[in-house]
C-alpha positions, 0 to 999 in steps of 0.5 A: 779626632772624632774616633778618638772621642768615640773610641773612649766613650765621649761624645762630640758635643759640637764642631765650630772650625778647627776645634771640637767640645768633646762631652764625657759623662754625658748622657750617661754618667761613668766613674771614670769619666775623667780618666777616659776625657784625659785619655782621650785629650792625650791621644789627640795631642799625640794624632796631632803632633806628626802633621803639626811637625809637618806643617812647620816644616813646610809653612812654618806653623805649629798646630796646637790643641788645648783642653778645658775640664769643667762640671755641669750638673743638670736636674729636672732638664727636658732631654731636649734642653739636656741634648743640646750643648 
């Protein structure tokens, strides 16, 4: 999934189990900003889908994945406060 993120000109904010905070628009702002995180999301729904019909198959499980689309807006913010997520 990280591929997906970089492929696309995001950048992997952090990692916690399964699930990652993919970051676009961040440290360097893009107009498309939006359409590359939505594509990006789309991608990863598609990467995910052949190993979930996999594991209900198998185990009976569904893998899933959501996304959540918010705006954060910084001034005046060191670039160390401003690295980290």
């Amino acid at each position: 999934m990280i591929q997906v993120v970089d492929r696309f000109g995001g950048r992997v904010g952090s990692t916690k189990g399964d699930g990652l905070l993919a970051v676009f628009g961040h440290p360097t702002a893009h107009e498309d900003d939006v359409r590359r995180a939505v594509l990006a999301g789309l991608e990863i729904t598609r990467e995910v889908a052949r190993p979930s019909a996999q594991a209900k198959r198998r185990f009976g499980i569904e893998i899933h994945g959501g996304g959540h689309a918010s705006i954060f807006a910084s001034g005046g913010a060191s670039s160390r406060d401003a690295s980290s997520f």
